[in-house]
DOLUMMAR-279740 format. One line per field, with one value per atom (N, C-alpha, C): residue in three letters; atom name; x, y, z. Coordinates in Angstrom, 3 decimals, always signed. Last residue first. Layout:
<nodes>
code: c(ala/...)
site: c(CA/...)
east: c(X/...)
north: c(Y/...)
up: c(Z/...)
</nodes>
This chain:
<nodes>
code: c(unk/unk/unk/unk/unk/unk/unk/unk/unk/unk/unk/unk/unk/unk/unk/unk/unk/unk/unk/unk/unk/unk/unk/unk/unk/unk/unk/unk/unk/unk/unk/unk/unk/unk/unk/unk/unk/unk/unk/unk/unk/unk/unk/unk/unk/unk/unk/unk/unk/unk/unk/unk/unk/unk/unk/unk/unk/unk/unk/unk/unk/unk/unk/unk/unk/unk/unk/unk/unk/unk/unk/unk/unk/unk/unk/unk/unk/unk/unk/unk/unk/unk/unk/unk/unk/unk/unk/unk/unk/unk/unk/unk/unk/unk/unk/unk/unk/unk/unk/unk/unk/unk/unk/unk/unk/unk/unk/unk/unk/unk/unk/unk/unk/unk/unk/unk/unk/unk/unk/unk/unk/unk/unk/unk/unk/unk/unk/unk/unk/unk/unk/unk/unk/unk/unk/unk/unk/unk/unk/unk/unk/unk/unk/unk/unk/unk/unk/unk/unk/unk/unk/unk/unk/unk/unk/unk/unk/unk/unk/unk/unk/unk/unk/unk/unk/unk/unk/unk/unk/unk/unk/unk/unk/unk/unk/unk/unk/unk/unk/unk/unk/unk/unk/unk/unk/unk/unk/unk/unk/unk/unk/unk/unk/unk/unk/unk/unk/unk/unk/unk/unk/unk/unk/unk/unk/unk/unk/unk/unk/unk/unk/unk/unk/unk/unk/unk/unk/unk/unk/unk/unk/unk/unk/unk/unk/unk/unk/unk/unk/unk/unk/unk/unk/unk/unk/unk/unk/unk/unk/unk/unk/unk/unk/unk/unk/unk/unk/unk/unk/unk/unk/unk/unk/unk/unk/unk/unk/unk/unk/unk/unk/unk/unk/unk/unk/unk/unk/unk/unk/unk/unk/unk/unk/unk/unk/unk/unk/unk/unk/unk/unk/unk/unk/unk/unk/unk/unk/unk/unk/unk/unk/unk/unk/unk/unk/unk/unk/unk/unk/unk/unk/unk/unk/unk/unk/unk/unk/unk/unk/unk/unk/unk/unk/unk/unk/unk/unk/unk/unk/unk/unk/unk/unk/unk/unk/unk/unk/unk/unk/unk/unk/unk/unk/unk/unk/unk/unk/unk/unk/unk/unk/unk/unk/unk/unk/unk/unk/unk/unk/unk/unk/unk/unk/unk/unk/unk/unk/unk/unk/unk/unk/unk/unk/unk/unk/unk/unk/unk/unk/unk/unk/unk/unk/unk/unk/unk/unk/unk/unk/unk/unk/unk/unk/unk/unk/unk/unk/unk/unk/unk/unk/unk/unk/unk/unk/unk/unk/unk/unk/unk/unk/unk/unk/unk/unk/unk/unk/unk/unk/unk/unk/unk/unk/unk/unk/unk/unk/unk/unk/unk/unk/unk/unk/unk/unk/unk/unk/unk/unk/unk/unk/unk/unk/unk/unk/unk/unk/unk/unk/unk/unk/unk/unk/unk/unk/unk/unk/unk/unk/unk/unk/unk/unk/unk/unk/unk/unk/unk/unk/unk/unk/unk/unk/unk/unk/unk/unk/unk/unk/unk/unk/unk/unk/unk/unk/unk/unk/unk/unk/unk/unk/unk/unk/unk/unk/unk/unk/unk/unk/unk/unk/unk/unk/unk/unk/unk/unk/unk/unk/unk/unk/unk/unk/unk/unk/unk/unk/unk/unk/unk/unk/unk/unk/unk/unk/unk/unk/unk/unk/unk/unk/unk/unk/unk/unk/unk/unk/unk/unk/unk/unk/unk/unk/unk/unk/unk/unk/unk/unk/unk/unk/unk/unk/unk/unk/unk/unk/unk/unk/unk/unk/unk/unk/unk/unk)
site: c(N/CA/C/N/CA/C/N/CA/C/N/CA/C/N/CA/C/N/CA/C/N/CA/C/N/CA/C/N/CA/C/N/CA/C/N/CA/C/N/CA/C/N/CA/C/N/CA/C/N/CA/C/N/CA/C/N/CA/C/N/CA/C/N/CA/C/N/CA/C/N/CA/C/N/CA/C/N/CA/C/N/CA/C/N/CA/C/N/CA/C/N/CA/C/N/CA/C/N/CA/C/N/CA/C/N/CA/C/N/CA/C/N/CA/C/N/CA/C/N/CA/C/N/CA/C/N/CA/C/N/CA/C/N/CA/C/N/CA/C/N/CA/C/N/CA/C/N/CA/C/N/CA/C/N/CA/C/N/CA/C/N/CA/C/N/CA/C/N/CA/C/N/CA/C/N/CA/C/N/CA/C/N/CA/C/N/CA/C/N/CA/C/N/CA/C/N/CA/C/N/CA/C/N/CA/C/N/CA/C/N/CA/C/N/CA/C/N/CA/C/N/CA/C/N/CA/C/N/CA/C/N/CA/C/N/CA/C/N/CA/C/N/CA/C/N/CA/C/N/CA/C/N/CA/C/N/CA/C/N/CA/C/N/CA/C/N/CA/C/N/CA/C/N/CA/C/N/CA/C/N/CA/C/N/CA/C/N/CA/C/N/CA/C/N/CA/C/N/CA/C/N/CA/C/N/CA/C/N/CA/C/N/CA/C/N/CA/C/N/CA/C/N/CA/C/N/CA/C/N/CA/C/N/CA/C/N/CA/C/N/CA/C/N/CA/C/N/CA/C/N/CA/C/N/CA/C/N/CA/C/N/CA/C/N/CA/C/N/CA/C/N/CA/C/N/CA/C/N/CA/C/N/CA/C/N/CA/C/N/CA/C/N/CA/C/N/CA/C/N/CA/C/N/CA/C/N/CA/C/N/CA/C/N/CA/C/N/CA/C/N/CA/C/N/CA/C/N/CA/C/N/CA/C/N/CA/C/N/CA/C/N/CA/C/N/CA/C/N/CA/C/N/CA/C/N/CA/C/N/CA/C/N/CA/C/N/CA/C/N/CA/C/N/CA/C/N/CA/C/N/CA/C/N/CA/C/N/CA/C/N/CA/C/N/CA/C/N/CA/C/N/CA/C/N/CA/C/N/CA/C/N/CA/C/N/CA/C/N/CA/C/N/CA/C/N/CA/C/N/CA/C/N/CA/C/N/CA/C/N/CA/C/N/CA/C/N/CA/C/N/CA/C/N/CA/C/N/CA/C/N/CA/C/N/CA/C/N/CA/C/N/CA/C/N/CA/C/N/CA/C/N/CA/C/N/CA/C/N/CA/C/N/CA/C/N/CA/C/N/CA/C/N/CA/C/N/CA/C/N/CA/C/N/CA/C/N/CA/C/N/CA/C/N/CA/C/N/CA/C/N/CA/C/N/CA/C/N/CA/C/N/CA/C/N/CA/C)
east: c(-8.876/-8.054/-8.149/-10.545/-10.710/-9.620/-10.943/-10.498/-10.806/-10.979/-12.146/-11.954/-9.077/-9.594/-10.557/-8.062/-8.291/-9.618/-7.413/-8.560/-9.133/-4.809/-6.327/-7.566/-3.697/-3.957/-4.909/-3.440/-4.088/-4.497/-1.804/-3.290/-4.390/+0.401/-0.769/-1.478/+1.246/+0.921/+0.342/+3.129/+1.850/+1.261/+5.211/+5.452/+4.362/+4.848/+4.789/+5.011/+3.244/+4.090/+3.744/+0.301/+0.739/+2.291/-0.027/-1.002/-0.325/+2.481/+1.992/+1.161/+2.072/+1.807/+1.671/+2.979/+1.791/+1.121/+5.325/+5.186/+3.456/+5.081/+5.427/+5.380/+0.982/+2.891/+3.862/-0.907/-0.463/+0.584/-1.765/-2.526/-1.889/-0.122/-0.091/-0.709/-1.910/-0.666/-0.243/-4.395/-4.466/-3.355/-3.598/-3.622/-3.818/-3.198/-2.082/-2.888/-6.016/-5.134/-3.978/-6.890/-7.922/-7.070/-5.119/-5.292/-6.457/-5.332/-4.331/-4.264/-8.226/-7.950/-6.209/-7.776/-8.749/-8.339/-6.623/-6.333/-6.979/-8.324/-6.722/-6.421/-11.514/-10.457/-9.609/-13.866/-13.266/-12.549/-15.266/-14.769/-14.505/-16.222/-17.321/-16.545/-13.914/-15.005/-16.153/-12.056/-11.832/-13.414/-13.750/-13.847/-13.349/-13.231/-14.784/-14.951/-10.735/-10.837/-12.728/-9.879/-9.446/-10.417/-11.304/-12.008/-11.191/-9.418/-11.059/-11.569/-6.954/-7.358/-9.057/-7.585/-6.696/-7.438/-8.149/-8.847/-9.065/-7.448/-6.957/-7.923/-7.192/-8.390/-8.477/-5.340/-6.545/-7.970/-3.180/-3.413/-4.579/-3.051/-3.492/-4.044/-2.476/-2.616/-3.279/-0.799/-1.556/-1.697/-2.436/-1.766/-1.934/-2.004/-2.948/-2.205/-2.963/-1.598/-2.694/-3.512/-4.034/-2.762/-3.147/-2.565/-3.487/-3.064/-4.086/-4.374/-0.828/-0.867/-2.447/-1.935/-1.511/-1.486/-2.723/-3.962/-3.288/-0.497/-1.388/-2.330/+1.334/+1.574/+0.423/-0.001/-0.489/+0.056/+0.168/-1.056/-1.161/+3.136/+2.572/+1.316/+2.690/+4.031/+3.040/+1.691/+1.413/+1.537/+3.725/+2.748/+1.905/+5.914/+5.885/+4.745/+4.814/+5.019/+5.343/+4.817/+3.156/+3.483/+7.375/+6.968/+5.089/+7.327/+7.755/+7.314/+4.486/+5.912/+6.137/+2.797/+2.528/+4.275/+4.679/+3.997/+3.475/+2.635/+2.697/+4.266/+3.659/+3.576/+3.237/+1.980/+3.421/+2.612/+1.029/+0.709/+1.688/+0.396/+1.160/+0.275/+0.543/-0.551/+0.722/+2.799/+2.301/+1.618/+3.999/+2.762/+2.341/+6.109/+6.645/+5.355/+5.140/+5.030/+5.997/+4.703/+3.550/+4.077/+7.295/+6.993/+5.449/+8.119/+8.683/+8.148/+6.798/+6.556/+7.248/+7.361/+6.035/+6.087/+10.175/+9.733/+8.403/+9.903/+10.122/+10.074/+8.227/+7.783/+8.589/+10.061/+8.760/+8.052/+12.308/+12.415/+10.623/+11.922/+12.602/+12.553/+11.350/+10.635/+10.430/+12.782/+12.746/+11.605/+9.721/+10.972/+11.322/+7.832/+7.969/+9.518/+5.445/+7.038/+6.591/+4.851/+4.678/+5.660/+3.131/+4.524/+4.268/+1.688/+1.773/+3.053/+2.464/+1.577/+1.330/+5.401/+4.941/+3.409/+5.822/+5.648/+5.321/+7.140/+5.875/+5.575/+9.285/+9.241/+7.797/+10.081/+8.844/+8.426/+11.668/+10.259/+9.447/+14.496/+13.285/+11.701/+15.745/+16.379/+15.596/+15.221/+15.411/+15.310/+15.686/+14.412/+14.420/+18.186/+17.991/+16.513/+18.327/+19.233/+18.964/+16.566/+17.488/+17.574/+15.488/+16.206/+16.561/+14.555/+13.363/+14.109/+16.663/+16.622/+16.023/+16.129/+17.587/+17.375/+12.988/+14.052/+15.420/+12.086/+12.160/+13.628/+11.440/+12.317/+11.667/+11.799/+10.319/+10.548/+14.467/+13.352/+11.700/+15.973/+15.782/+14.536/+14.625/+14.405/+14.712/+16.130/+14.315/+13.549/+18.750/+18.117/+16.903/+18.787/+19.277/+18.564/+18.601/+18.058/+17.641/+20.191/+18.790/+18.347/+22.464/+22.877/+21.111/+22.015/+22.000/+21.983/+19.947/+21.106/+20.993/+17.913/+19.577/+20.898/+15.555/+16.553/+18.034/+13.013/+13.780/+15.285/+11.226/+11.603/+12.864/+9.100/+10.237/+10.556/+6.176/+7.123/+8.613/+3.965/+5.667/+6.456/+0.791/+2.438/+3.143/-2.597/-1.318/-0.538/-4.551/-4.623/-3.672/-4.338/-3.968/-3.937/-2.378/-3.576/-3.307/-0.156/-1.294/-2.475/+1.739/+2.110/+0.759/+1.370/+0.797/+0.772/+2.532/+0.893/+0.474/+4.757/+4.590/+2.631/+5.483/+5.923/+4.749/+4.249/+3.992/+4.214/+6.631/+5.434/+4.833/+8.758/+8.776/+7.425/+8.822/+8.599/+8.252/+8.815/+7.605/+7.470/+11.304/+10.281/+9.066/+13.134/+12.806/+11.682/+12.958/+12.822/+13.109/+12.391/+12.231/+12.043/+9.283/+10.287/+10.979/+7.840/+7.988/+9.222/+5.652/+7.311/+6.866/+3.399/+3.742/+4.923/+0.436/+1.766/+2.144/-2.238/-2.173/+0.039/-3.607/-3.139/-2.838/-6.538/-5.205/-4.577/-9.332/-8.784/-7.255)
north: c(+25.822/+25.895/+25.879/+27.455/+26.870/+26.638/+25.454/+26.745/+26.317/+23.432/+23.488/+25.154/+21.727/+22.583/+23.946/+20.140/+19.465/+20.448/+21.867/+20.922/+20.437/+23.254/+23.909/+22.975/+20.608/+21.485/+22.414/+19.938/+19.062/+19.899/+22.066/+22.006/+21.225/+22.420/+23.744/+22.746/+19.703/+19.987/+21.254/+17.053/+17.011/+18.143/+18.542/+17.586/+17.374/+20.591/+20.770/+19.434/+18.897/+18.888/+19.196/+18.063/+19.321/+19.771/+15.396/+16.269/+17.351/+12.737/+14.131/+15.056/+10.674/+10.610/+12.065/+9.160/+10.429/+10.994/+8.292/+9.175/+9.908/+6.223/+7.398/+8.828/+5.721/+5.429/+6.590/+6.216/+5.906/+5.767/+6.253/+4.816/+5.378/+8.277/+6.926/+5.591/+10.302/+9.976/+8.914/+10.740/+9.453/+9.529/+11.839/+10.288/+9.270/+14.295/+13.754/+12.241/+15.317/+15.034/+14.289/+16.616/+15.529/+14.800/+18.882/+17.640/+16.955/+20.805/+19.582/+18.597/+20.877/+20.802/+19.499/+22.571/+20.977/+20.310/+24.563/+23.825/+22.563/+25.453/+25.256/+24.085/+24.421/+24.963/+24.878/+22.546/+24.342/+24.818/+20.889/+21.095/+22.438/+18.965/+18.891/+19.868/+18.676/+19.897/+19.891/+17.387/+19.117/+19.723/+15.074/+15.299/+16.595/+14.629/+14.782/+15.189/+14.407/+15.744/+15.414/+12.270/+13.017/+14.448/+10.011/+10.116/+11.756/+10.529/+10.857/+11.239/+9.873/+10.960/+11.628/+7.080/+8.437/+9.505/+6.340/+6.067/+7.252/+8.015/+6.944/+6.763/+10.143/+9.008/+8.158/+12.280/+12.529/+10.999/+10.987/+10.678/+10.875/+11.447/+9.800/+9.867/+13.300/+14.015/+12.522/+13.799/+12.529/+12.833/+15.167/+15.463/+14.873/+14.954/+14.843/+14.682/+16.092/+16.008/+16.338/+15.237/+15.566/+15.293/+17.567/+16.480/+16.528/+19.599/+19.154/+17.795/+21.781/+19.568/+19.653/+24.154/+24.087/+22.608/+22.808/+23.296/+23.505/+22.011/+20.802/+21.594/+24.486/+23.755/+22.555/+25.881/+26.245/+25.589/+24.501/+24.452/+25.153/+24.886/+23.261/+23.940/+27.484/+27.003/+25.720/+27.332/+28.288/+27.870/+26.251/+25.460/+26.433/+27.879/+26.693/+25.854/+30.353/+30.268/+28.637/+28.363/+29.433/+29.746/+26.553/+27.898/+28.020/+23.695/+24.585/+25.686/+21.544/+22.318/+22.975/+19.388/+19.930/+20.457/+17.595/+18.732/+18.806/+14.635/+15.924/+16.225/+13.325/+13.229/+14.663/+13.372/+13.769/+13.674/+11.856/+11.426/+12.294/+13.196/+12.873/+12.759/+12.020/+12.543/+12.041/+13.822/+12.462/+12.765/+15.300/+14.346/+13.742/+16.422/+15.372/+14.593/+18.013/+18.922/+17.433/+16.412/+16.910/+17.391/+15.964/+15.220/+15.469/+19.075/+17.788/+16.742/+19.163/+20.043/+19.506/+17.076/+17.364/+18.073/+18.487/+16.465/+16.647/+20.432/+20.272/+18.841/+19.985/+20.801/+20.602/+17.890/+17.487/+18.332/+18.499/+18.165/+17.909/+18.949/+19.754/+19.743/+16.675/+17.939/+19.192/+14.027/+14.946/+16.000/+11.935/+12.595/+13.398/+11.023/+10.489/+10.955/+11.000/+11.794/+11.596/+8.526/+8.990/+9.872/+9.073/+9.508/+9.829/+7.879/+8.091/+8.384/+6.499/+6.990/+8.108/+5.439/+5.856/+6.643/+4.606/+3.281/+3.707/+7.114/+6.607/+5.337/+8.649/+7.609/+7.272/+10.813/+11.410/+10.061/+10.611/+10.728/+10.699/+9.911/+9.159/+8.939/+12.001/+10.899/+9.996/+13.523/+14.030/+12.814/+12.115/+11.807/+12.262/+9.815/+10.915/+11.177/+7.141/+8.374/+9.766/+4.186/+5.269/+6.493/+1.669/+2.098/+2.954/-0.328/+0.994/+1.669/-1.754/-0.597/+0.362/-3.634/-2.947/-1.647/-4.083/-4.440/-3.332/-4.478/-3.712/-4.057/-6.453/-6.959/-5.647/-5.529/-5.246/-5.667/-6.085/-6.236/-6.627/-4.771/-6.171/-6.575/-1.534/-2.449/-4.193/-1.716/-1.561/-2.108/-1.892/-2.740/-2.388/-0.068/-1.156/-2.134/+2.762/+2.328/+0.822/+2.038/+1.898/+1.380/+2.841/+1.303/+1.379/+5.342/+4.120/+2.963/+7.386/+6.708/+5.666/+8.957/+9.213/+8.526/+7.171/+7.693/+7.914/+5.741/+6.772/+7.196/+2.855/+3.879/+4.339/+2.254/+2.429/+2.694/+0.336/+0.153/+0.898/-1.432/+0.163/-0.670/-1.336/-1.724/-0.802/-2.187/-0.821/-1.761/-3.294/-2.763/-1.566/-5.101/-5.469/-4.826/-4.072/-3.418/-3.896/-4.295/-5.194/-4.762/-2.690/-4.018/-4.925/-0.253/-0.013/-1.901/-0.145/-0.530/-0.819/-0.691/-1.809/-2.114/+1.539/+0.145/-0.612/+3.369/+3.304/+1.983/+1.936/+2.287/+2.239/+2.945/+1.806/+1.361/+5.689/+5.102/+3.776/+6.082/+6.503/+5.791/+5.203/+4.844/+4.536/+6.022/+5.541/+4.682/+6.673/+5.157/+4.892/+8.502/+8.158/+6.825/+7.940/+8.744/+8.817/+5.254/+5.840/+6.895/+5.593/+5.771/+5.846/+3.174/+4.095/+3.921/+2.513/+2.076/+3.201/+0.804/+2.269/+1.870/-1.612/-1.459/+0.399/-1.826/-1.752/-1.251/-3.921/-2.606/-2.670)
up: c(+2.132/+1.480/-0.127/+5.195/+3.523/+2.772/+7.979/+7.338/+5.565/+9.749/+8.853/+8.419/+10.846/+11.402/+10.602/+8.629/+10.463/+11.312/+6.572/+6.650/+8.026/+7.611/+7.400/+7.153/+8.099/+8.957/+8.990/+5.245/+5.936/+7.446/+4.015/+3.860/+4.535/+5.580/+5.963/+5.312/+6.032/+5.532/+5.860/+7.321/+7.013/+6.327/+7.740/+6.833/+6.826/+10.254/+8.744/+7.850/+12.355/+12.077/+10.656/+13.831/+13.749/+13.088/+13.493/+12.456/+12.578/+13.032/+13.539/+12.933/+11.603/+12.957/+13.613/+9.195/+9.124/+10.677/+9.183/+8.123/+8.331/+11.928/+11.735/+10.658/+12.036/+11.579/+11.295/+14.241/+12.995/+13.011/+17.071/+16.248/+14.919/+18.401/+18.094/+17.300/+17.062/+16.809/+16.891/+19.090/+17.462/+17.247/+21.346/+21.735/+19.801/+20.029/+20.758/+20.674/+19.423/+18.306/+18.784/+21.794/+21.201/+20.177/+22.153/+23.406/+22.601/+20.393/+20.921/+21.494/+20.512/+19.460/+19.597/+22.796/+22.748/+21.547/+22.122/+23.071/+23.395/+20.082/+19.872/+20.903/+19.325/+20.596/+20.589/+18.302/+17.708/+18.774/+19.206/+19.813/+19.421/+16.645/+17.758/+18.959/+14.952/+14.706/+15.504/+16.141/+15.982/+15.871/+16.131/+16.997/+17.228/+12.760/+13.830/+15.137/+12.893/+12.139/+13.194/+14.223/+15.002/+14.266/+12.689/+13.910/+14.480/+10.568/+10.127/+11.604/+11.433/+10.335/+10.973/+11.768/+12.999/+12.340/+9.113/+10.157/+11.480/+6.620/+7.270/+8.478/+4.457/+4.763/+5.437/+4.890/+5.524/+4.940/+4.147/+5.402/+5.992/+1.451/+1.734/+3.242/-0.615/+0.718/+1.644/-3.188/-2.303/-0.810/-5.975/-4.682/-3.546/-8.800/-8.069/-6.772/-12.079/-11.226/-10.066/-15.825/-14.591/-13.527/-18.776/-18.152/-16.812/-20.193/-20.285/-19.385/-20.206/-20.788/-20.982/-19.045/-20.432/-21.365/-16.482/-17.514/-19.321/-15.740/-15.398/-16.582/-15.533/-16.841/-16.712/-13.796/-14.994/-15.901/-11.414/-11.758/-13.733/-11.278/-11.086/-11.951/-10.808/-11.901/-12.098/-8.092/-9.412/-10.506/-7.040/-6.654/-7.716/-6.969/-7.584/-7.750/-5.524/-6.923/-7.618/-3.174/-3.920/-5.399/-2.305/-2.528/-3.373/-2.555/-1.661/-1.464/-2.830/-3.829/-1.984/-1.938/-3.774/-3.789/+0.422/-0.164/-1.483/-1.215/-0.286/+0.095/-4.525/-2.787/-2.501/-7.519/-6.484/-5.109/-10.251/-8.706/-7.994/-13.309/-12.379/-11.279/-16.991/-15.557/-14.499/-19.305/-18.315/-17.346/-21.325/-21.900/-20.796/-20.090/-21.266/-21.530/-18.503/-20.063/-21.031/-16.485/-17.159/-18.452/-16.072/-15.989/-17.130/-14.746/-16.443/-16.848/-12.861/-13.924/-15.388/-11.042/-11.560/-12.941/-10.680/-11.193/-11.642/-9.542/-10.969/-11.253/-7.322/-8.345/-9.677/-5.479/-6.051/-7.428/-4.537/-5.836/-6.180/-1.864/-2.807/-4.453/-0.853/-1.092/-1.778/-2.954/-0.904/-1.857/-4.735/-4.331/-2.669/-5.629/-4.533/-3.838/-7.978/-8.048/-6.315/-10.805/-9.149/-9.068/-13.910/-13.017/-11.548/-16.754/-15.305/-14.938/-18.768/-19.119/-17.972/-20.972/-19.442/-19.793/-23.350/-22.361/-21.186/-24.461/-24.708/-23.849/-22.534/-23.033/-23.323/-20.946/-22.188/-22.699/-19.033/-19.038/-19.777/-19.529/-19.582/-19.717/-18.708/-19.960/-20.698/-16.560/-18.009/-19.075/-14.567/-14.905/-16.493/-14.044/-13.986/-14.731/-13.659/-12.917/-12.949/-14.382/-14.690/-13.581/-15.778/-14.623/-15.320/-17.726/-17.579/-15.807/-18.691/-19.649/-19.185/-16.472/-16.453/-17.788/-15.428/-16.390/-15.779/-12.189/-13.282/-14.071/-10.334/-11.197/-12.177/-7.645/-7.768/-9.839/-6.887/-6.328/-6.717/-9.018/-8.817/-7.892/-8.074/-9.341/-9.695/-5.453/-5.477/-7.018/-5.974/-5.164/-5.878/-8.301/-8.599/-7.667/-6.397/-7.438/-8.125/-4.869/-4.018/-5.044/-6.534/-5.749/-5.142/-7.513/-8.488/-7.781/-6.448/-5.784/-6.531/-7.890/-7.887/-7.489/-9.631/-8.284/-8.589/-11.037/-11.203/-10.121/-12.704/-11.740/-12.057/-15.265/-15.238/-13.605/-14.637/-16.386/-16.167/-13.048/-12.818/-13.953/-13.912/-14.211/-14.139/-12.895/-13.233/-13.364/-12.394/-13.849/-13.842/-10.388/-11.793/-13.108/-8.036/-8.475/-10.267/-6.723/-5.688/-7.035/-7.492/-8.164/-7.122/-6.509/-7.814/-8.528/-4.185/-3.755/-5.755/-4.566/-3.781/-4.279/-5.410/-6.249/-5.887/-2.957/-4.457/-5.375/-1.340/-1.016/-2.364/-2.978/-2.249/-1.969/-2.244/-3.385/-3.588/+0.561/+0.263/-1.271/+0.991/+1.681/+0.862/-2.211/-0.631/-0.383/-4.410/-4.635/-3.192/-7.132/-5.956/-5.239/-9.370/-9.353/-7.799/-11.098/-10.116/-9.879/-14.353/-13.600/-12.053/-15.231/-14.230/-14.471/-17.027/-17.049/-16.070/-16.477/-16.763/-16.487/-18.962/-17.838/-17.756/-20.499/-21.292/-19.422/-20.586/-20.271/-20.282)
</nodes>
C-alpha cells in the first residue's frame, strides 16, 4: 500500500499533535508543513526533519503540489475555512480541526466546494471519543437536566487536558454540545 502523504497546515499545539500522531502510523508521511511563523516553522520541521523544500509560509505556494495527497488544517479559527477551501479545490482530502468555520455561510462554502472536488473533508471533533467524553455524554442522557447536566460534566473536566477540558466552552463546539445533549445536529 502506497503511504497517504500529508501537509500539515499550522504548526502549534494542535499541529504538532498531527506531525506527531501522522509519524506513529506507517502508512502516512508529513511530506510538507505550513505556518506563518517561519522561526516555529523551521523548529517543528528540523524536528520532525521535513526537508527544507517541503517548508513553507504560505499555503498558496504549495498546496496543489502533487506529493500532497492530504491536508491537516490545524490553523487559529479563523483561518480554518479558507485553508479548507484551497486546499480542496487544489485536488486534496482535508482533515481541519474543530471549529468546521466561523460563520454557516463558511461552513456552506466548505460543504459545496467538498461536493464540487469530489474531495473528502473531515472534521476532527476527537474529543467526543475520549473516555471523559463518552462516560460524561451516558450519564447526560440517564439525567436530561441543565442542572444535572452541569453538575455531572464538572468532575470529567479534570480527567482531560486542557484543549478538551471544557464541554461547555465554545471552543468545543455547538456541535459537540448539541451532541452531549442529544439535540440533532
Amino acid at each position: 500500500m502506497d503511504k497517504v502523504r500529508i501537509a500539515v497546515i499550522g504548526n502549534g499545539i494542535i499541529g504538532e499533535s498531527h506531525i506527531s500522531g501522522y509519524q506513529s502510523i506507517p502508512e502516512a508521511e508529513v511530506v510538507a508543513i505550513c505556518d506563518i511563523n517561519e522561526e516555529r516553522l523551521n523548529a517543528k520541521a528540523d524536528m520532525y526533519n521535513v526537508p527544507q523544500e517541503r517548508r513553507f509560509t504560505k499555503l498558496e505556494d504549495r498546496v496543489a503540489l502533487p506529493e500532497i495527497d492530504t491536508v491537516s488544517v490545524c490553523t487559529w479559527n479563523s483561518a480554518h475555512a479558507p485553508c479548507a477551501i484551497m486546499a480542496l479545490n487544489a485536488g486534496k482530502h482535508v482533515l481541519c480541526e474543530k471549529p468546521m468555520a466561523l460563520t454557516v455561510d463558511e461552513t456552506d462554502l466548505m460543504l459545496t466546494v467538498m461536493k464540487e472536488t469530489g474531495k473528502k473533508l473531515m472534521i476532527g471533533q476527537v474529543c467526543r471519543c475520549t473516555p471523559a467524553f463518552v462516560l460524561a455524554k451516558q450519564r447526560i442522557d440517564e439525567v436530561r437536566s441543565w442542572k444535572r447536566i452541569v453538575d455531572i460534566v464538572k468532575p470529567y473536566q479534570k480527567l482531560h487536558d486542557k484543549a478538551c477540558s471544557e464541554v461547555f466552552n465554545l471552543g468545543i463546539s455547538l456541535y459537540v454540545k448539541a451532541y452531549m445533549i442529544g439535540d440533532s445536529v
